[in-house]
C-alpha positions in Angstrom: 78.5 72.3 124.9 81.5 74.4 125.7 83.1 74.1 122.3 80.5 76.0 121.1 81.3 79.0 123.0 82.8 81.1 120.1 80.1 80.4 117.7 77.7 81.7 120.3 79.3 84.7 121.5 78.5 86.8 117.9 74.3 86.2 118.7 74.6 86.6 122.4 74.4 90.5 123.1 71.1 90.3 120.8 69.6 87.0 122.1 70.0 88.6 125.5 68.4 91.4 124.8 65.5 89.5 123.7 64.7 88.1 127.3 63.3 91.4 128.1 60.6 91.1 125.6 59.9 87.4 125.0 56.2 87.8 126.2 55.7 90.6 123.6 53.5 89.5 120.4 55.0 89.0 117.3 53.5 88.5 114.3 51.7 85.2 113.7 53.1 83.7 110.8 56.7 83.7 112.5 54.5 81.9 115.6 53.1 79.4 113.6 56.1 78.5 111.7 57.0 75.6 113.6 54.1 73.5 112.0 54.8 71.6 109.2 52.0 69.6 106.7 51.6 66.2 107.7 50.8 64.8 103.8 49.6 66.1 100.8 48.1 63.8 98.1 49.3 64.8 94.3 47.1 66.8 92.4 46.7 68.2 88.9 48.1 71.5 89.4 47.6 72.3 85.8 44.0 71.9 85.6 43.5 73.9 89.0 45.3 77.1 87.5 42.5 76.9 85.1 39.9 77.8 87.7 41.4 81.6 87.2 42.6 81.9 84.1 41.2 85.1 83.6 42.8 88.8 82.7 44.7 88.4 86.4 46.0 85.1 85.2 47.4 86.0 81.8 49.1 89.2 83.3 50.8 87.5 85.7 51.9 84.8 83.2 53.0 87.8 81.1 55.2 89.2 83.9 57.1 86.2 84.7 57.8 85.6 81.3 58.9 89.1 81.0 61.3 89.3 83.6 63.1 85.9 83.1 63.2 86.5 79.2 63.9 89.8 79.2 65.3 90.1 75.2 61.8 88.3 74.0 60.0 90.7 72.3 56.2 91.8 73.7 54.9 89.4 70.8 57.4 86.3 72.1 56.2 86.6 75.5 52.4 87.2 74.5 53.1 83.7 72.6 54.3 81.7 75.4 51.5 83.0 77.8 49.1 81.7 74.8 50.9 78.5 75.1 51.0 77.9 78.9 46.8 78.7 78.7 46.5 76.1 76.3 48.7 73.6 78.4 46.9 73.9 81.4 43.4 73.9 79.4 44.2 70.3 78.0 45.1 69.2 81.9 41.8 69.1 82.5 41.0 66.1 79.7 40.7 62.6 81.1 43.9 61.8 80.2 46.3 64.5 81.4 50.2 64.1 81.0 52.3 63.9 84.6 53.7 67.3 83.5 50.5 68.4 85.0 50.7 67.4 88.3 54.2 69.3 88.6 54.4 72.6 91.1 53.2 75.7 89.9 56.9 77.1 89.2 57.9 74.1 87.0 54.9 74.3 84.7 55.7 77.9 83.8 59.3 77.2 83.2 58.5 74.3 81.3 56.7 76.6 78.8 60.0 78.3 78.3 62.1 75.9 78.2 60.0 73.9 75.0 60.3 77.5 73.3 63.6 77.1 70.7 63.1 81.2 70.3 63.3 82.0 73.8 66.3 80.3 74.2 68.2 81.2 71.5 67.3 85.0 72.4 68.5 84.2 76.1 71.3 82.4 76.1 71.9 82.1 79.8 68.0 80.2 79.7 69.8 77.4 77.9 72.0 76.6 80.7 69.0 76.5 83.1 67.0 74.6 80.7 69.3 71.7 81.2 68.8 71.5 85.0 65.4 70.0 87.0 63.5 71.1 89.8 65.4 73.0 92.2 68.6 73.6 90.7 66.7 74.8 87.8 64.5 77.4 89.6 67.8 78.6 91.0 69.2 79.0 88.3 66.1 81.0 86.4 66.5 82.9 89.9 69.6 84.0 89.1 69.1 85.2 85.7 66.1 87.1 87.3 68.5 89.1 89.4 70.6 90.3 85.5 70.6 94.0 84.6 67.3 95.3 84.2 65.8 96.6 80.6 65.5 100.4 81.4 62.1 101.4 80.0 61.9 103.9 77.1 61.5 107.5 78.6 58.1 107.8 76.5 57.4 111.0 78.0 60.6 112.4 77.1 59.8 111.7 73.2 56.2 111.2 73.2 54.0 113.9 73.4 51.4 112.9 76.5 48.5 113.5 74.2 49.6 110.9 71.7 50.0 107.9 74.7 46.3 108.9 75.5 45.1 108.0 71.8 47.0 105.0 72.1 45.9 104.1 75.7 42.0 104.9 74.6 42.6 103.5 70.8 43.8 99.9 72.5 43.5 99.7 76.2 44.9 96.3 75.9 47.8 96.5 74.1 48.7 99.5 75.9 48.3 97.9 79.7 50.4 94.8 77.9 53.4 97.0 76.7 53.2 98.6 79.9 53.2 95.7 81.9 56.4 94.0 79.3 58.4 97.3 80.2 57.7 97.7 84.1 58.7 94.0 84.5 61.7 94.3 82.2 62.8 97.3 84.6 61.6 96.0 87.8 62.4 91.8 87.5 63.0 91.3 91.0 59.4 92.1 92.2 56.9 89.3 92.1 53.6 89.5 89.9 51.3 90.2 93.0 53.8 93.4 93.5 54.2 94.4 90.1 50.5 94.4 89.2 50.0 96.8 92.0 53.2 99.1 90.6 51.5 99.2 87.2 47.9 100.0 88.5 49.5 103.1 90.2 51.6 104.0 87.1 48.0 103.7 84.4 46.1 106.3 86.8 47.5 109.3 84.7 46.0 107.9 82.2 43.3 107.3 83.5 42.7 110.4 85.1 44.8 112.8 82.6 43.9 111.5 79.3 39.9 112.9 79.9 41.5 116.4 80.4 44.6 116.5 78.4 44.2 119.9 78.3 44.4 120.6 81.5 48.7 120.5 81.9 48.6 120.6 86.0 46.9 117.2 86.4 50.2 115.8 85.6 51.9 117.1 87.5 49.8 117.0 90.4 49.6 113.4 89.9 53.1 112.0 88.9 54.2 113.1 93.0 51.3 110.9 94.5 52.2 108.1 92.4 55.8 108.3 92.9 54.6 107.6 96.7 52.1 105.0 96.7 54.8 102.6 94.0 57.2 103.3 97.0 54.6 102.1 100.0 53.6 99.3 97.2 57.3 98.2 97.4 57.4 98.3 100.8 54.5 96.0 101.9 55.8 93.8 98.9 58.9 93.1 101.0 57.7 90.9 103.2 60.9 89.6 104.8 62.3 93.6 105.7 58.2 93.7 107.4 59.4 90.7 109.5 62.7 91.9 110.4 61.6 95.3 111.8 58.6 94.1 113.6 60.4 90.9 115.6 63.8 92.4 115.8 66.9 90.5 115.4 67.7 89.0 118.8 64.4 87.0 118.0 64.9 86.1 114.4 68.2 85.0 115.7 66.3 82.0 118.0 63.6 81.9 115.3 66.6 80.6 112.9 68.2 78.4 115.7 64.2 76.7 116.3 63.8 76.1 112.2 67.1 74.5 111.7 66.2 72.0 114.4 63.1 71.2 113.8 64.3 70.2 110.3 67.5 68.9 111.5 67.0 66.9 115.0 70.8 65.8 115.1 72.1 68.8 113.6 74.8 70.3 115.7 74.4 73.1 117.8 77.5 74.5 115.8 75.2 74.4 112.7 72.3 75.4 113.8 73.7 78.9 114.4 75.7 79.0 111.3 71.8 78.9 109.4 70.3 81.6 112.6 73.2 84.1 111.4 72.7 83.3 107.8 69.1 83.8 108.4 69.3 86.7 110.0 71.9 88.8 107.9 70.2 87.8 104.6 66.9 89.3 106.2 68.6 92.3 106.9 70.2 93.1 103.7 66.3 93.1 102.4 65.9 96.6 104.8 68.8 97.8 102.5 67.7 99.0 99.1 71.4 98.6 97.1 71.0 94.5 98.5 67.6 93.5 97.4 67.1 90.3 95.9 64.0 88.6 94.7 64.1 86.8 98.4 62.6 89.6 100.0 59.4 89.5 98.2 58.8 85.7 98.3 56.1 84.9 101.0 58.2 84.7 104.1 57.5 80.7 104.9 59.5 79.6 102.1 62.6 81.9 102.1 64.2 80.0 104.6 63.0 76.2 103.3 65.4 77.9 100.4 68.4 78.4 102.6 67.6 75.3 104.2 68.0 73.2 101.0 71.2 75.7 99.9 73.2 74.9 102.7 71.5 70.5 103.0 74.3 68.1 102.3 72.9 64.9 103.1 71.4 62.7 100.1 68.1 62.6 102.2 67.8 66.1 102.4 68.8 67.1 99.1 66.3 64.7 97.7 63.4 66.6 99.3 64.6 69.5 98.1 63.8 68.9 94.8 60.2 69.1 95.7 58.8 72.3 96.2 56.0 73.6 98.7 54.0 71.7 100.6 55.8 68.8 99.1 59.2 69.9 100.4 57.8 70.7 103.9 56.6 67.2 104.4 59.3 65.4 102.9 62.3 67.1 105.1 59.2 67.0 108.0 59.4 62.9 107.5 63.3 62.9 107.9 62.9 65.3 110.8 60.5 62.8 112.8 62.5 60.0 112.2 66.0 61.7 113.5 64.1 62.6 116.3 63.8 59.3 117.6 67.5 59.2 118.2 67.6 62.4 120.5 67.0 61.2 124.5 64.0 62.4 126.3 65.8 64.1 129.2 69.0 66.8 128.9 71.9 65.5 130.6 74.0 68.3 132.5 75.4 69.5 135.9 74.6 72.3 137.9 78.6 73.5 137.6 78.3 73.6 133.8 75.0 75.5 133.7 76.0 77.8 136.4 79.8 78.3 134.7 78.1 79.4 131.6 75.5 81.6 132.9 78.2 83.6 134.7 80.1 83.6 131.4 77.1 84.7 129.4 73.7 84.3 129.6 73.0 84.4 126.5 75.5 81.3 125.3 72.9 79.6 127.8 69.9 81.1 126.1 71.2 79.5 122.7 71.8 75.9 124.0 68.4 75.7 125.8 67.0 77.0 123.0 68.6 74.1 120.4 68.1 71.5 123.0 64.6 72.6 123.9 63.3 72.4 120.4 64.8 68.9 119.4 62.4 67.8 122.1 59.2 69.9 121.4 59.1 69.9 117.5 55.5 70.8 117.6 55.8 74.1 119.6 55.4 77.2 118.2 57.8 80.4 118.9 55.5 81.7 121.4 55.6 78.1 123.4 59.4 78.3 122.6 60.2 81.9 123.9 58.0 81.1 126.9 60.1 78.3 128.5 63.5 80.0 127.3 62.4 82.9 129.6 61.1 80.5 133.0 64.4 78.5 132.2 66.8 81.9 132.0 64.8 82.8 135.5 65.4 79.6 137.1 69.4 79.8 136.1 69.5 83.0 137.5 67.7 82.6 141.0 69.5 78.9 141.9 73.1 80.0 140.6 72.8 82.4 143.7 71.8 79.4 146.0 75.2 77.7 147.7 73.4 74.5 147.0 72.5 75.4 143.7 72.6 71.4 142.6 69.1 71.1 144.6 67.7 74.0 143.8 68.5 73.7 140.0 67.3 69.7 140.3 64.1 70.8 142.2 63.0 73.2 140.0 64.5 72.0 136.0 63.4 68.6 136.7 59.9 69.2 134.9 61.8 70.8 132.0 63.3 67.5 131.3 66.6 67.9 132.8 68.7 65.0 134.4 71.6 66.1 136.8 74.4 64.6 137.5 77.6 65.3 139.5 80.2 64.8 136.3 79.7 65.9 133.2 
């Protein structure tokens, strides 16, 4: 435990600080994180994206396709979103290929990688094209995070009245070429994001184009929408949202709990290694020049992502080629079978735990934390927090006791602690 000590010391100041608010709420998808799926049969994923392919559907498919293929024309994209609608479509027949029970992500990449064009327009696709399943959506990833396509300044050039006879001429086309530019410009932002960003920007259309005439609706309007695609942005990114509302100290043990659920016989040493990775990546996603797609993923699979980035053993690498619930159960399996190596109780004495709390309470904080969940995988952050704080209060009132060996045996006992006089 004590080699640890110099790992720990860059989390303890903000772990300690956490003690002082552990029974404070936090948001519930960081307290129900802990849980994993237990199975998941294998479905036809293709067939089931047919139950809303509607206009939502095929301008989502044309985002995607938009940002990851960014020197396809509007008509290249408009062609692969035609063919990933009549891909899914035939899932449904009796005898649908296995390509449609892949993951959501894998049939839309498919689409692009079949498409010659696309890849000889974006080179860097090729590359990705060659790779499968995981290294292959980090790779599209990557190219998702290339320069962006800076839109044509159309009011610059075109006069607002003529955008109105093309926006009332051919709604349609005109919502499609605005949705092929935004996502050119903006590819880091996921559909649900995007489509929100774009609503905002059509309202002076919508609103201006009845009373061209009238010059101050412009620019009466252009200010409100300038605000609402910045509050869009923000409650896109999910993972800054979680930062500022549990604070880092608790991220911190959040990161330390997830590792070890995964990772039973993990070390200590490694399961604060991911915490600080965790933690620092979350932050950069409160800091505008450091965005990355990451920080508008839903939050429970960003850090199944760092998870599998940082996974060197065969087992785990092999579940992270599945994605979703599929990746979940799959490390979850490994998890409950590593866990049948770790003892029931925590062998320590009451010198060590006493030496260390003098040192730093919050080096303490950390190990009981690691130790703790290894032996309650199925407790949430609430359940976690709870019995870090009656464990840091017990420390502190029998390390004051001369016989702190019985008080710290009489009252740790029932937290699954075995004393003994050597270490």
């Amino acid at each position: 435990m004590e080699q640890c000590m110099l790992k720990m010391q860059k989390l303890c100041y903000a772990i300690f600080l956490i003690i002082l608010l552990v029974h404070t709420g936090q948001p519930k998808s960081f307290s129900e994180k802990s849980g994993f799926p237990r199975s998941v049969a294998k479905k036809n994923t293709g067939c089931e994206l047919t139950y809303n392919m509607g206009a939502v559907f095929h301008n989502n498919a044309l985002i995607f396709y938009s940002q990851i293929l960014v020197n396809n024309s509007l008509e290249d994209v408009k062609r692969l979103v035609n063919n990933l609608m009549a891909f899914i479509s035939n899932c449904c027949m009796n005898e649908a290929g296995a390509e449609c029970f892949e993951d959501k992500n894998n049939i839309f990449l498919d689409r692009a990688c079949e498409d010659n064009l696309s890849q000889f327009k974006n080179q860097e696709v090729t590359a990705c094209c060659s790779q499968r399943s995981a290294a292959r959506e980090a790779c599209f990833k990557s190219v998702q995070h290339g320069t962006p396509v800076n839109m044509t300044e159309i009011d610059n050039f075109t006069p607002f009245w003529s955008e109105c006879l093309s926006y009332v001429g051919d709604h349609r086309t005109f919502v499609e070429t605005h949705l092929y530019d935004f996502s050119r410009q903006y590819r880091i932002f996921p559909p649900r994001t995007m489509a929100k960003i774009i609503i905002a920007s059509l309202k002076k259309y919508d609103k201006c184009c009845k009373d061209y005439f009238r010059y101050s609706c412009l620019k009466e309007l252009l200010p409100q929408i300038k605000n609402t695609t910045e509050a869009v942005i923000a409650e896109g990114n999910k993972i800054c949202l979680e930062y500022i509302k549990i604070g880092k100290g608790k991220i911190l043990l959040w990161g330390i709990q997830f590792f070890t659920l995964l990772h039973p016989n993990g070390t200590m040493i490694k399961a604060i290694e991911f915490s600080t990775a965790y933690e620092q990546s979350a932050s950069k996603c409160c800091d505008t020049t450091k965005w990355t797609s990451d920080c508008f993923m839903e939050d429970s699979e960003v850090p199944f992502e760092q998870f599998c980035s940082k996974s060197s053993s065969a087992a785990h690498l092999a579940c992270c080629q599945e994605r979703g619930q599929q990746r979940a159960i799959c490390l979850n399996n490994i998890a409950n079978q590593e866990a049948q190596d770790v003892s029931e109780q925590i062998h320590v004495t009451s010198e060590q735990l006493c030496k260390i709390h003098k040192v730093h309470v919050g080096s303490l904080i950390i190990w009981y934390t690691y130790e703790y969940t290894r032996r309650h995988r199925r407790q949430t952050l609430d359940v976690m927090l709870n019995s870090v704080s009656e464990f840091e209060m017990a420390i502190k009132l029998c390390c004051q006791e001369v016989t702190n060996s019985t008080c710290l045996s009489t009252i740790l006992t029932p937290f699954g602690f075995s004393f003994h006089n050597t270490i």
